[in-house]
C-alpha positions, 0 to 999 in steps of 0.5 A: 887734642887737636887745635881749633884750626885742626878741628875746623880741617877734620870738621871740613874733611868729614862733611866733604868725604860725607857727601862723596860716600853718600853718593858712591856709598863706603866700599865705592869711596876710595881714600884717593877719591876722599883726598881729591874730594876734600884737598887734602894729602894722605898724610893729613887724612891719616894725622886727623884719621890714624885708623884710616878709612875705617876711622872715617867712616866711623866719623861720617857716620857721627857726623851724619847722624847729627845730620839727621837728627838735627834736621828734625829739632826740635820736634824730635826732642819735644814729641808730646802732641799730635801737633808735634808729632805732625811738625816732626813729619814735616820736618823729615820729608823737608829734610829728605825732599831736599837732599840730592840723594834721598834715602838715609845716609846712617841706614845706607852705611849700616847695611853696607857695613853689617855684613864687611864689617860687623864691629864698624856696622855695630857703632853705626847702627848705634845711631839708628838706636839712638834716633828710635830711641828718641821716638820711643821716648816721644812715644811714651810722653803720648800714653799710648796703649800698647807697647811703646818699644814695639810701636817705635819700632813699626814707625822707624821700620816705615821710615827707614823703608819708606826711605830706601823707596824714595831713593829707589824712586826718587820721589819723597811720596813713599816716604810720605806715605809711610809716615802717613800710615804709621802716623795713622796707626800711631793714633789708633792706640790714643785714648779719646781724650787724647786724639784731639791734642 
C-alpha cells in the first residue's frame, strides 16, 4: 500500500510518461526516455512499477482512460436526449480540438499493443469496451428502434476513425464529421415523438 506522498509521486510519474508515450507511442518510449521525462531514478520507476514497462504502460492506459471519459462528463454519463446526446458531441471535439496531438491515446495504445502484445492490448482494449458501453447504455435510455449494440457499435467505429484522420490530418473536422453523420443516423431510428427532444 503506498502512502499518499507515494501515490501523489506514482500519480505525477503516469501522467508525465502519459504524455511522452502519447507523443512517441509505447515501443518509441524508453524506460530512460520516461525517467529524464518524469525526474525519476530506475529504482523509483521499478518500486511504483515492478513489472517494468509493461505495468506502465498498463497505468497510462487507466490513466488515459479516465482522461477520455472525464473530458466527456457529465454527458457521458447522462445520455437521454438529443440535447445531451448534442452536449456530448461538443464535449469530445472540445476535448480533442485542444489536444497537441489529437487522435485518441487509449485507440493508439490498443492497436499498438494488440499484435506485441495480446494480454497488455486486451486490458487496454478493455477501456475501449467500457467507454462503448457508456454509449450503449445512452443508446438504449433513447429507445431507439433497432439494435442498440450494433448502433453504439457504428457510432464508436465513426469516432475512433474519425480520430485516426484528425491526427492524420490535424485538423478536428473529420472528427466532426463523423460525429456529425453518426449522429444523423443515431436520429433515423427515433420514433416521431421522440426526435424533438
Amino acid at each position: 500500500m503506498l502512502t499518499k506522498k507515494g501515490q501523489a509521486t506514482r500519480t505525477r510519474i503516469v501522467g508525465a510518461a502519459a504524455d511522452l508515450v502519447l507523443a512517441r507511442g509505447a515501443a518509441g518510449t524508453s524506460l530512460d526516455d520516461i525517467c529524464a521525462g518524469t525526474r525519476t531514478s530506475r529504482s523509483q520507476l521499478f518500486h511504483y512499477f515492478p513489472g517494468g514497462k509493461s505495468d506502465l504502460v498498463l497505468a497510462l492506459a487507466a490513466f488515459q482512460a479516465e482522461r477520455v471519459l472525464d473530458a466527456q462528463r457529465p454527458w457521458l454519463d447522462s445520455l437521454d436526449t438529443w440535447e445531451t446526446w448534442d452536449r456530448w458531441r461538443d464535449s469530445v471535439l472540445a476535448h480533442y480540438g485542444s489536444q497537441p496531438h489529437w487522435g485518441c491515446p487509449i485507440g493508439a495504445l490498443s492497436s499498438e499493443l494488440a499484435g506485441r502484445d495480446p494480454e497488455a492490448g486486451a486490458q487496454v482494449a478493455a477501456h475501449m469496451d467500457r467507454w462503448r458501453a457508456l454509449l450503449r447504455a445512452g443508446i438504449e435510455r433513447m429507445n431507439l428502434s433497432g439494435d442498440a449494440e450494433t448502433h453504439s457499435l457504428a457510432l464508436f467505429a465513426s469516432l475512433q476513425g474519425g480520430l485516426l484522420l484528425t491526427q492524420t490530418m490535424q485538423s478536428i473536422t473529420p472528427l466532426e464529421a463523423a460525429l456529425d453523420s453518426a449522429l444523423v443516423a443515431l436520429r433515423s431510428h427515433a420514433s416521431g415523438a421522440r426526435c424533438g427532444h
